[in-house]
C-alpha positions as CSV (number, residue, x, y, z in Angstrom):
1,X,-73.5,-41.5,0.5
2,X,-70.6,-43.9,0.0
3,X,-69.1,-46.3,1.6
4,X,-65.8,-48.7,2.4
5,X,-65.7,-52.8,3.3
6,X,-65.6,-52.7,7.1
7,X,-61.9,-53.3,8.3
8,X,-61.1,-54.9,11.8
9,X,-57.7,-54.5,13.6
10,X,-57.4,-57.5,15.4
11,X,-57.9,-56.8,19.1
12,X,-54.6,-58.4,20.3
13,X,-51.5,-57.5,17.9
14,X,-53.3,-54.8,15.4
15,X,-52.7,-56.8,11.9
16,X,-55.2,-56.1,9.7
17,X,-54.8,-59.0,8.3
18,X,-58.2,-60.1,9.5
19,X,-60.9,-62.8,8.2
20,X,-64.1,-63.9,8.7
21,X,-64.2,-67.8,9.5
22,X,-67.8,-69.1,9.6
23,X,-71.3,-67.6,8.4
24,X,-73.8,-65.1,9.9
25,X,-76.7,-68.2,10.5
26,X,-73.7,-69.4,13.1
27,X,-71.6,-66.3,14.6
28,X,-69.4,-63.8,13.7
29,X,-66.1,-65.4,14.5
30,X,-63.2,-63.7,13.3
31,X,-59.4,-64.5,13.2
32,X,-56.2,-63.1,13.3
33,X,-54.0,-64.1,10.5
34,X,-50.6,-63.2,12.5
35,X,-51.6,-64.2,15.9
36,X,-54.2,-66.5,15.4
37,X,-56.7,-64.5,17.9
38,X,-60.4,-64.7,17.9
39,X,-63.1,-62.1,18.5
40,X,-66.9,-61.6,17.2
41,X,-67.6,-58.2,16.4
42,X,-70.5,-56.7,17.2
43,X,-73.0,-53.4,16.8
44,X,-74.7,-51.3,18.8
45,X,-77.5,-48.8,17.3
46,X,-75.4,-45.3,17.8
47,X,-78.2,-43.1,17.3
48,X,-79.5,-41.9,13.9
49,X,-80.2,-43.1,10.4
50,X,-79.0,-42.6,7.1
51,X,-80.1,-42.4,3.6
52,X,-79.1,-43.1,0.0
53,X,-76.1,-45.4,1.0
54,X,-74.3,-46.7,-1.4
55,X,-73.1,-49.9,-1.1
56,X,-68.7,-50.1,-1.7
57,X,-67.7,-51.1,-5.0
58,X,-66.9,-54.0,-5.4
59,X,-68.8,-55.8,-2.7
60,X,-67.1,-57.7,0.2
61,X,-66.0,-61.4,-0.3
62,X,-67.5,-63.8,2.2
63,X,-64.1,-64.0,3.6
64,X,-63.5,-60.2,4.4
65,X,-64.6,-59.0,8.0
66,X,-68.1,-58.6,8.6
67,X,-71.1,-57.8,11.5
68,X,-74.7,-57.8,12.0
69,X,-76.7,-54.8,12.5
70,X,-77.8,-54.3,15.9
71,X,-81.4,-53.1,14.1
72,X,-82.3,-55.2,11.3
73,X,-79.6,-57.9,11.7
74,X,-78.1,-57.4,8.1
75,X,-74.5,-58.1,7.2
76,X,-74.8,-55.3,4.9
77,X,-72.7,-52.8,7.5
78,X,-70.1,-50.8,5.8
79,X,-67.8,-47.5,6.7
80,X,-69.4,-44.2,5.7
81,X,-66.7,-41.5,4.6
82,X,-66.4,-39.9,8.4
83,X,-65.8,-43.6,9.7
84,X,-69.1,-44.7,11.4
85,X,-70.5,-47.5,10.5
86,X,-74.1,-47.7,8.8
87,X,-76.8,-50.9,7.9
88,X,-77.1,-50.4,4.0
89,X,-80.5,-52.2,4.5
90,X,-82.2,-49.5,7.2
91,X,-79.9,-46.8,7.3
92,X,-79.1,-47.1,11.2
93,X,-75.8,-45.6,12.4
94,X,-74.1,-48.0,14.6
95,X,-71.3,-48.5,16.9
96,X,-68.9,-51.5,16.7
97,X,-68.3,-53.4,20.0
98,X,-65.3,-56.3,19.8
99,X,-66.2,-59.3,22.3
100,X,-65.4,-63.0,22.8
101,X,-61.5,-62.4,22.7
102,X,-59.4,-65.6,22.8
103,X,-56.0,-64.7,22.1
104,X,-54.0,-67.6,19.8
């Protein structure tokens, strides 16, 4: 099955002009190009699991948004084709929860 990078909408203004600012042994802190907001994403396991995922070509940068899987905590969580999110590593389906919100 393939998939797309995961893309985050910032929770305040929308932009999608959206990176990832520190490194998954820290948190997940995210930040809003245009209005300098904050968030860490987050996943919840949705139900389900998936196999023969394809990673998307090419691979995120470390820069581009990114999350943990709620299951087996890896970073490798893309966008199937329908638009939920699967773990590349175990195959779980997941759900993506926005928290810690400090607008800029």
């Amino acid at each position: 099955m393939k998939t797309r990078k995961l893309a985050l909408a910032c929770p305040v203004c929308g932009s999608a002009e959206v990176f990832y600012s520190c490194e998954p042994k820290c948190c997940f802190n995210h930040v809003c190009a245009q209005c300098h907001t904050t968030f860490q994403p987050m996943t919840q396991a949705a139900g389900g699991v998936e196999r023969g995922i394809e990673p998307p070509d090419p691979l995120p940068d470390c820069t581009e948004p990114t999350v943990a899987c709620a299951k087996c905590e890896s970073t490798r969580v893309y966008v199937m084709e329908d638009g939920r999110l699967v773990c590349a590593a175990c195959g779980a389906v997941l759900e993506l929860e926005i928290t810690e919100v400090a607008a800029g």
